[in-house]
C-alpha positions in Angstrom: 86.1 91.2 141.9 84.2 91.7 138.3 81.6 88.9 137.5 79.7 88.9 134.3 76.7 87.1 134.7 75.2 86.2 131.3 71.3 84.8 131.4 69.3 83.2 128.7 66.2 81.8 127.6 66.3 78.2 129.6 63.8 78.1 132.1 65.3 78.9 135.5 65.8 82.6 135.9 64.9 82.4 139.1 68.4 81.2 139.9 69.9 84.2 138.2 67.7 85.8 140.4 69.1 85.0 143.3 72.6 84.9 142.5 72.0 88.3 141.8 70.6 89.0 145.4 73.7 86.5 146.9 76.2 89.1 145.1 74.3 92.1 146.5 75.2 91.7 149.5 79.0 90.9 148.8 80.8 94.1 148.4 84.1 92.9 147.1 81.9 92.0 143.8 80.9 94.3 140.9 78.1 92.3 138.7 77.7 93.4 135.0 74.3 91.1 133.6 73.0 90.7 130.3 69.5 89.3 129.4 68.7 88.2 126.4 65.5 89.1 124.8 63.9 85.4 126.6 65.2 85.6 129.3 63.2 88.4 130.4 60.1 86.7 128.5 60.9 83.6 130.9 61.3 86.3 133.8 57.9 87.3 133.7 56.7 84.0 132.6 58.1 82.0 136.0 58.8 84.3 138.2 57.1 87.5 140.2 60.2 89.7 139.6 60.6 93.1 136.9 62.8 94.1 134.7 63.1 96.8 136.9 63.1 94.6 139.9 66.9 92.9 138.3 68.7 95.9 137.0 68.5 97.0 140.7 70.1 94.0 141.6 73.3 94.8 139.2 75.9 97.4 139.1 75.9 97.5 135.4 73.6 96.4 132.9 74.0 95.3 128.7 71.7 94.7 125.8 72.8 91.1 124.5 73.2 92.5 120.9 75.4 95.3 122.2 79.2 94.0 121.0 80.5 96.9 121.0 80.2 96.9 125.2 83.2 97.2 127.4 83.4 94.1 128.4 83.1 92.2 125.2 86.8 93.2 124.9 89.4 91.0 126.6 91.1 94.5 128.0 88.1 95.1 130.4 89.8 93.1 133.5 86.7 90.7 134.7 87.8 87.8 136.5 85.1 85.9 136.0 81.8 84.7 133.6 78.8 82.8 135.1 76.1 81.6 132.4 72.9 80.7 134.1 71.0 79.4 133.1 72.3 78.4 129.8 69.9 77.4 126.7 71.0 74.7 124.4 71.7 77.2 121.7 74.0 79.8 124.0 76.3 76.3 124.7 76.3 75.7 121.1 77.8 79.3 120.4 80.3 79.5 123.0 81.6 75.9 122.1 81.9 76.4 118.4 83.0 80.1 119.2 80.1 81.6 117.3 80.2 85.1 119.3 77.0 86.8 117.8 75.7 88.2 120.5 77.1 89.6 123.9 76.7 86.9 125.8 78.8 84.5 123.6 81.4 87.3 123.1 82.2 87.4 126.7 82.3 83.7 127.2 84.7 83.6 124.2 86.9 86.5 125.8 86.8 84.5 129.3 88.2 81.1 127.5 90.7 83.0 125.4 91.5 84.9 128.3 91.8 81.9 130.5 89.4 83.3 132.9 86.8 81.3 135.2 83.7 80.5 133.0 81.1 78.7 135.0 78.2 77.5 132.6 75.0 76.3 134.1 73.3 74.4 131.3 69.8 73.8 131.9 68.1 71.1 129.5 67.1 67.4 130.3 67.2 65.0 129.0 70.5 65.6 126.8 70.9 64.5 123.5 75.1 63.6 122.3 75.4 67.4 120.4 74.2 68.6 123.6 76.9 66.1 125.9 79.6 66.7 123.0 79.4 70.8 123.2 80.1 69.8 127.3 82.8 68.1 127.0 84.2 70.0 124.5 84.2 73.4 126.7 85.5 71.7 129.8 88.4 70.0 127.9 88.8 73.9 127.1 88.7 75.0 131.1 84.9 76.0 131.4 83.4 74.7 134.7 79.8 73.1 133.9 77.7 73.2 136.8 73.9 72.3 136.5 71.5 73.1 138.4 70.9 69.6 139.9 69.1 69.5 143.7 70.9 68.0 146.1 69.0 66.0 149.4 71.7 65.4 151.6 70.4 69.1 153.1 67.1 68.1 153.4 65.4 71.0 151.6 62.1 72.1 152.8 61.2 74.9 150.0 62.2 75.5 146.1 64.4 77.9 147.7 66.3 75.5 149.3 67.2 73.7 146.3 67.9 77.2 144.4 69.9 78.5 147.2 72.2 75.1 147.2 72.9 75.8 143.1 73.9 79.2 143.9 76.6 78.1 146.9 78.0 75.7 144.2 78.6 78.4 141.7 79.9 80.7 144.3 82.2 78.2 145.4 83.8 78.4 141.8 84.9 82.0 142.7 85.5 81.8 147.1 82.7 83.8 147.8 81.0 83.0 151.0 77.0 81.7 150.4 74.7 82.6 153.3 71.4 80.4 152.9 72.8 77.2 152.2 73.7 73.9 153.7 76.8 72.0 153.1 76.9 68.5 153.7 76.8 67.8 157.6 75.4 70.9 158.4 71.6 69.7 159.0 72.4 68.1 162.2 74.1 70.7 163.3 71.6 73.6 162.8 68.2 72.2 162.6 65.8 71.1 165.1 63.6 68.3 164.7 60.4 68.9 165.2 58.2 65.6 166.8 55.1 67.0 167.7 52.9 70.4 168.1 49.4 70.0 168.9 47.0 72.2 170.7 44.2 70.8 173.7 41.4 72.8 174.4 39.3 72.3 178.2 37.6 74.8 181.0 38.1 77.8 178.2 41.6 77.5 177.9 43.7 76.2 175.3 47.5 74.9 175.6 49.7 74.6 172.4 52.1 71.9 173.1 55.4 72.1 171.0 58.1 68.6 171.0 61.9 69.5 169.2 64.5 66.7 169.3 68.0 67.6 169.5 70.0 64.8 169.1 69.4 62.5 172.1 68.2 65.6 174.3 64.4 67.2 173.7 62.6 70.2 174.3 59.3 70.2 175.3 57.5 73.9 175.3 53.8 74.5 176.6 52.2 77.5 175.9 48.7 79.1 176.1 46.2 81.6 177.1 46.0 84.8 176.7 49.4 86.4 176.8 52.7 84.1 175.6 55.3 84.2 177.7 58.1 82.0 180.1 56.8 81.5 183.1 58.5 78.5 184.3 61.6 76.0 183.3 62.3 72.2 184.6 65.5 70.7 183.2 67.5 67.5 184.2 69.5 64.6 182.8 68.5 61.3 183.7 66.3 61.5 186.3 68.1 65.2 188.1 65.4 67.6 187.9 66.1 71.1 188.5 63.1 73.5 188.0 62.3 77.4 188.3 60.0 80.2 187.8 60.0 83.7 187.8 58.3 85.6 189.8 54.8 85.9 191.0 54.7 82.6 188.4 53.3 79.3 189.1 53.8 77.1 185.9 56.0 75.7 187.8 53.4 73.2 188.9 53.1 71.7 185.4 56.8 71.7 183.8 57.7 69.6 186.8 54.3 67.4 186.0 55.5 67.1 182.5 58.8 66.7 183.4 58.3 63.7 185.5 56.1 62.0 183.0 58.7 62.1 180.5 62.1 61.6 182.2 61.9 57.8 181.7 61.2 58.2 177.6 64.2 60.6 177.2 67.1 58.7 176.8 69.2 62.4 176.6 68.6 65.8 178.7 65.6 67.2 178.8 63.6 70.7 179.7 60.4 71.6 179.9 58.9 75.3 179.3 55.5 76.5 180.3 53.9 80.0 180.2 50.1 79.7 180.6 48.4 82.8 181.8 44.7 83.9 182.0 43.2 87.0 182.9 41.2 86.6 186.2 41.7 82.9 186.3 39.8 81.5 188.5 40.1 77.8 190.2 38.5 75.9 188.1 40.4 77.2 185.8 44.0 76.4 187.1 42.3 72.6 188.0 41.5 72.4 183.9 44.8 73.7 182.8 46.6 71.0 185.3 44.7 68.4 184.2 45.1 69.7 180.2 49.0 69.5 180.8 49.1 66.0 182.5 46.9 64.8 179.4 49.4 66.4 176.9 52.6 65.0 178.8 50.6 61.5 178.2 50.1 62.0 174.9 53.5 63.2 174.2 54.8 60.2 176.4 53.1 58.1 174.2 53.9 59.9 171.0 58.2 59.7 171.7 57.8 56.1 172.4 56.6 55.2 169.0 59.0 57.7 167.8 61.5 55.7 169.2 60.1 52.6 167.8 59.8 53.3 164.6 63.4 54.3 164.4 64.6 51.4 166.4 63.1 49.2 163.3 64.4 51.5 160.3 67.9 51.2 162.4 67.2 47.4 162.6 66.0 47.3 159.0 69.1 48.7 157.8 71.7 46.5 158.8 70.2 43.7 157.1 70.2 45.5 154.2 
């Protein structure tokens, strides 16, 4: 597959950025990009990439005012055109079919062509020549996708919310996104983090770690001065089935926590601990004890209010 991937001075190279990277790594696709002359001033103006930094990104490479380019001519066999982002005055060309430059030329080939064209305007707010030139290109077949976030994924970074544009545009062409989440897909791949705190006593220090799954939760204690598994207590409902390796002994304290949270857990739960210290001595393993059964309290308490506090926004909600 041939894409064309046209970028111009809007802000938001960074998409074109990583569309770029996404396509990299898809073999079946041969990219040919254009810049025009601002959208590598906006390149360096946004972003931390080079020139040099993009062109390694593409197979093939244009200057925008290059028309006489091989694929500004409807005989080069490209299946598709992607402009993004796209400025105000590049949707102004390619509606009114005013093909000065490379970039407009190959959107005019793809429409007369009737290949994919995927235009990504990037402007806000719109004014009615802006909505008009729109409408007018997707009454001629274009597809006008902009980047708008979306927060049924729950996006955590700017990448996020660039990665989800970039699995819409793809989508326009079949080609698999890595990166991205669909709708649904949060639940299903994410753990939810409740807690992580670290207690300090006897010169030790314990990191305690909380992840909900669904009704089930994971509860991980760690410390000292080498990280490791030591020790696992698991159960549903009461059933508690615990284990350590070897010449371990954490097992003392996943079945302490384990115990003090069985009756908060509504789901499955398991406990991991790996606490070791060089030349422990007694005191010692009487501190970290204690420092686990404090944490299992404070953890105790933390998943009832948890609990609570979605037990009212559930409430809440159905008198809405």
């Amino acid at each position: 597959m041939d894409l064309i991937i046209g970028v111009t001075g809007a802000s938001g190279t960074i998409y074109a950025v990583k569309l770029l990277e996404a396509l990299k790594k898809t073999e079946s696709v041969t990219t040919h990009v254009i810049f025009s002359d601002y959208a590598w001033a906006n390149l360096e103006i946004e972003t931390g990439y080079t020139k040099e930094d993009v062109l390694s990104l593409a197979d093939h490479s244009y200057d925008n005012r290059d028309l006489a380019a091989c694929i500004s001519s409807g005989s080069y066999p490209a299946d598709g055109v992607i402009i993004l982002p796209c400025s105000m005055k590049t949707l102004s060309g390619i509606a009114n079919g005013y093909a000065d430059n490379l970039i407009t030329r190959v959107c005019d080939v793809a429409l007369k062509e009737r290949r994919r064209l995927v235009i990504c305007p990037r402007e806000t707010p719109l004014n009615t020549i802006h909505l008009k030139h729109m409408y007018e290109l997707s009454q001629m077949g274009a597809v006008i996708a902009p980047p708008m976030p979306a927060f049924y994924n729950h996006p955590e970074t700017v990448e996020d919310i660039v990665n989800h544009q970039i699995m819409k545009i793809l989508d326009q062409f079949r080609i698999p996104c890595e990166g991205a989440k669909r709708w649904g897909e949060r639940c299903r791949t994410v753990f939810e983090e409740l807690m992580d705190f670290t207690m300090t006593g006897h010169g030790v220090s314990v990191q305690f770690k909380v992840l909900r799954m669904g009704t089930d939760c994971l509860v991980l204690a760690a410390g000292g001065d080498t990280g490791h598994i030591g020790a696992i207590a698991f159960g549903d409902r009461g059933e508690c089935l615990s284990n350590a390796r070897e010449g371990h002994r954490e097992g003392v304290v996943t079945e302490l926590i384990y115990r003090e949270l069985e009756s908060v857990v509504s789901g499955g739960l398991a406990v991991l601990a790996g606490i070791h210290v060089d030349g422990i001595t007694k005191e010692q393993i009487t501190g970290v004890v204690a420092l686990c059964e404090e944490g299992a309290h404070r953890i105790a308490a933390g998943l009832r209010e948890y609990q609570q506090e979605h037990k009212e926004e559930k409430g809440g909600n159905q008198n809405d």
